[in-house]
N, C-alpha and C positions, 0 to 999 in steps of 0.2 A: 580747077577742080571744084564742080558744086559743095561740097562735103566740108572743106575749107572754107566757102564762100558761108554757108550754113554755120560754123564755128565762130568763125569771125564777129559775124552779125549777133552771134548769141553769146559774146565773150564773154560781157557782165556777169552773165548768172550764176552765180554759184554752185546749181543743181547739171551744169554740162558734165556731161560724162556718156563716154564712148556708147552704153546700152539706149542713150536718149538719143542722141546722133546717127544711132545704127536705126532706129524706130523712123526716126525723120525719114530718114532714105530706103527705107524699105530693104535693108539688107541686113544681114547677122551680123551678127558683133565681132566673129571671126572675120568676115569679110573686111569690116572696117581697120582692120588691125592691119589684116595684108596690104590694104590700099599704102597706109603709111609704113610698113615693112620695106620698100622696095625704096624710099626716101633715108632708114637707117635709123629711126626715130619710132617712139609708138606714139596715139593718138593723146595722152597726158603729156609728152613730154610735149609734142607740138603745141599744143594748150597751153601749158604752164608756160613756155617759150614767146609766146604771143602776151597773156599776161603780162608777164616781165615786162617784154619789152614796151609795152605801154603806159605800165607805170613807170618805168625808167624814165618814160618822155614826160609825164606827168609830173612826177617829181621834181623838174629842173622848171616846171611853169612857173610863176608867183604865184604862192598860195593862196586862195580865199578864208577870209576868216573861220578858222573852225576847219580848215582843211588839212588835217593833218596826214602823217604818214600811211597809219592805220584808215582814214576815210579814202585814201586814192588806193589802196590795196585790195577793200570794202567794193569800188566802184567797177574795177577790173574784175570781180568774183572772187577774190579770195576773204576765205571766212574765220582765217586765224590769224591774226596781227604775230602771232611768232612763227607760223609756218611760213608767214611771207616773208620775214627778216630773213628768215635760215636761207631760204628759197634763193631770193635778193642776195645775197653776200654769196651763197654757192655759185649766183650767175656773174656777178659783178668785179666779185672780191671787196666790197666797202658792203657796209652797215646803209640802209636808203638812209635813214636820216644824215649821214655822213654825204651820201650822194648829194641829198638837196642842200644844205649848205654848203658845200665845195661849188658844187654846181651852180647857184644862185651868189654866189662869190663869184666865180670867174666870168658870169654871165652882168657883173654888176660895172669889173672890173674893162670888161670886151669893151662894154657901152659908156662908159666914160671916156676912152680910150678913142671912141671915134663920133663923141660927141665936140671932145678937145679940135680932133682932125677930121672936118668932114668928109676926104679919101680915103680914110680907114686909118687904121694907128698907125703911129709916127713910124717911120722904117731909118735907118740909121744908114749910112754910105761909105 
């Protein structure tokens, strides 16, 4: 679907919202609402779902200096470091900064694990 392809591409920005999306495409806002009506979701939850799930990925990368929770929330478009907490823990169930270090722990742990064994980690028999 163009319209998704359009979102996607324009994740980042903090100012996407369905009336700028609808102007894109040349169609009413009502319309844009039914396109994603028929999938059981509206056009913000698909957003904020896409969001998420970017920073989730994001999250679990090695950080760069200065790259904190709030900068990879910033980078995906979101413009409140506690809307995105709330947001993050309603999708996830954990707190992101809880994500990145559990995540960045088991990701530390994987990689020792089959640096030990270059087959992959030890398996027991």
């Amino acid at each position: 679907m163009r319209v998704k392809d359009h979102i996607l591409r324009h994740l980042a920005a903090p100012g996407l919202a369905p009336p700028a999306i609808a102007a894109a495409h040349f169609v009413s806002v009502r319309y844009l609402h039914k396109l994603f009506q028929s999938e059981g979701v509206t056009v913000g939850e698909w957003i904020r779902t896409q969001r998420l799930e970017r920073c989730r990925r994001d999250l679990l990368r090695s950080p760069a200096p200065g790259d904190g929770v709030a900068a990879v929330a910033r980078r995906w478009g979101f413009t409140s470091p506690s809307h995105f907490s709330r947001a993050f823990r309603a999708a996830y169930g954990v707190a992101p900064r809880e994500w990145r270090i559990h995540g960045l722990a088991a990701e530390a742990t994987t990689g020792a694990a089959e640096r030990e064994h270059p087959g992959g980690p030890a398996r027991c028999f």
